[in-house]
N, C-alpha and C positions, 0 to 999 in steps of 0.2 A: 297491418292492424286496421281494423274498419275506421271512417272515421267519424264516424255516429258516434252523439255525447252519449252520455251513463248519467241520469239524471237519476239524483240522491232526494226523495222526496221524506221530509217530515213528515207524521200522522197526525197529528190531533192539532186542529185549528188551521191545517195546510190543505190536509186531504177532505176535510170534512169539519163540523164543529160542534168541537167538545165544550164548548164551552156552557150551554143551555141547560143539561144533563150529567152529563158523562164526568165533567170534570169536579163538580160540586159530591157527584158520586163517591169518587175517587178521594177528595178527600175527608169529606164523611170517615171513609174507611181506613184513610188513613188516621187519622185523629180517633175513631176506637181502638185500631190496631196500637199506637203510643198508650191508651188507658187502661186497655187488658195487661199488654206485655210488660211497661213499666210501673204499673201501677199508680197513672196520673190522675187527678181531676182532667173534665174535660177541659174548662179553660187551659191551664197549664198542658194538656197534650196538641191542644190546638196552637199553642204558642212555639210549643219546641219544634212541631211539624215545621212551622213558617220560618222560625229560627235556622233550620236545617237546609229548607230549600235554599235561603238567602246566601247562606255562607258555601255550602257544597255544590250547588244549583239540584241538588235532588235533597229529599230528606233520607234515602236512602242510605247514600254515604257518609249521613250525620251519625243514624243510624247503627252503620257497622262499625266506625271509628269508633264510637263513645260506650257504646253499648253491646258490642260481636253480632248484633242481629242477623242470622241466616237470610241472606239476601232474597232467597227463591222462597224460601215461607212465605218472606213479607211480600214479597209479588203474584204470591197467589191469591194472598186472602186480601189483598187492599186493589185487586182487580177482577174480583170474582162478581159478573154479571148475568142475573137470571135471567134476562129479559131484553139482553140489550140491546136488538132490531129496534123496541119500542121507543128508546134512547136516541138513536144515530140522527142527527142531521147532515144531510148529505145532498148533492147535487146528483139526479139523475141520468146529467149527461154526460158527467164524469169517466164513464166507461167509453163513449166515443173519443172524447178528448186523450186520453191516454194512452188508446188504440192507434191514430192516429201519430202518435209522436215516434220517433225516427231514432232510431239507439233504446240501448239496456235502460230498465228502470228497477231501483231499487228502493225499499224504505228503509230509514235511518232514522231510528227514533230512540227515544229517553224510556219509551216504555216495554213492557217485559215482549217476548215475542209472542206471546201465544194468547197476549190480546189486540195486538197487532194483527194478525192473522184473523182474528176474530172479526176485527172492524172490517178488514176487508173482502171478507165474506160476505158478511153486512151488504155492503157496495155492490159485491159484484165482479170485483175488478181484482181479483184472488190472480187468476192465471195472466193476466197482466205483466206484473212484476218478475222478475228473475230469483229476485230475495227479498226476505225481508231480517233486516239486523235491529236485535231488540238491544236492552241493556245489557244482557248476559252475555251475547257477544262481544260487550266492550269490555269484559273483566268488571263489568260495575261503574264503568268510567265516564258520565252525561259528558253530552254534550252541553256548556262549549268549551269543555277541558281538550286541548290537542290531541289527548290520547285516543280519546274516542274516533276522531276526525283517523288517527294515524293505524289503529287497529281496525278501522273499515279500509283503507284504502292499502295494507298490507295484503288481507283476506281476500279482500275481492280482486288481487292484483290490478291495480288503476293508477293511472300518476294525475295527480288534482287535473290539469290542464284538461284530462278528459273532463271532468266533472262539472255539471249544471247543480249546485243545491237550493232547493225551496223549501222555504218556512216562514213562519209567521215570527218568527224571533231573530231581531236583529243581533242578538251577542251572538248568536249561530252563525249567522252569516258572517260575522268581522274574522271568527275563527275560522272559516273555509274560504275567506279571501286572503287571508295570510298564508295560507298552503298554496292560493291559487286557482281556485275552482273561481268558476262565473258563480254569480248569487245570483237568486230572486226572492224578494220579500213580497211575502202574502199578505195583503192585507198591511197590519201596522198600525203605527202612530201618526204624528203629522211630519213627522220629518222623514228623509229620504239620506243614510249615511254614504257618505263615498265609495264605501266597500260592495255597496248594493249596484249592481248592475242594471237591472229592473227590478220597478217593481210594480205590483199589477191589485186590485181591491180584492180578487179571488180568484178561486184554481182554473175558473173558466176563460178568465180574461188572458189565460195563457195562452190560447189559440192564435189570437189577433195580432200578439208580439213576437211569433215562432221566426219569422224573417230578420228583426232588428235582435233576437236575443242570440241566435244561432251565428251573424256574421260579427258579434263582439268579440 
């Protein structure tokens, strides 16, 4: 077996950032999508969205629990983007950087695939990756619920120890060092948790740490 890592990359705010655009998009759409389907006021759809993400870590799974919401509907319509080149912020030498890295890459995200695939089109860096695992591959299941963590590393047959994961989300990361995997945190807070092996201010500053992050 090679022994080049499989580096597990997050999308949004890892690879690129959603935050500026993309993510205020998103939940725009998702806070119509609560005031069509269940018939809220906006403030009260905006509230159960936030309510949902808190408790479930998605509103998604607030969602289908409370409500039967067709999971795939609601990820059509609360990710549907006419324009969204116009949107991306993103690093241009991102596609060097990833080119250059030594072992399989894959994306592991919370969001559906086929906007996943979208953003990295966007980028550039489509043929890069091996795969990309949306939420529909985890049965519905975010991260950083185990499952998700365990029905990626079934599928893509991998045992954590292979694994490098990067994100911007430190409760991700605590979940994929309890399996075992090395972390890196993107970006962040002020603090740096135990579980984190590196961590670096953005996806470029990955290059300069490839020696110290590889012999951990």
């Amino acid at each position: 077996m090679s022994k080049d890592p499989v580096w597990l990359f997050d999308l949004d705010n890892t690879l690129h950032n959603a935050s500026p655009h993309i993510f205020p998009h998103i939940n725009r759409s998702m806070t119509r999508y609560l005031e069509q389907h269940l018939g809220l006021g906006l403030d009260e759809a905006n509230a159960l969205r936030m309510q949902y993400w808190h408790r479930y870590g998605a509103t998604l799974l607030g969602l289908m629990r409370h409500h039967g919401t067709d999971p795939d509907h609601f990820l059509i319509e609360t990710h549907r983007f006419d324009r969204l080149h116009e949107m991306m912020v993103f690093e241009r030498a991102l596609h060097g950087l990833l080119r250059r890295l030594p072992g399989r890459k894959i994306v592991f995200s919370n969001a559906p695939r086929h906007y996943a695939r979208a953003v990295l089109a966007v980028m550039g860096v489509s043929r890069l990756f091996a795969d990309v695992v949306g939420i529909e591959d985890l049965d519905y299941q975010p991260k950083p619920g185990i499952r998700a963590y365990r029905s990626l590393l079934h599928a893509q047959r991998l045992r954590p120890e292979q694994c490098i994961m990067l994100e911007d989300s430190v409760v991700n990361l605590r979940t994929a060092k309890r399996l075992g995997m090395r972390t890196v945190l993107v970006g962040g807070g002020l603090r740096t948790p135990a579980y984190v092996d590196l961590r670096i201010p953005n996806i470029l500053a990955l290059r300069r740490q490839l020696g110290r992050l590889l012999g951990c």
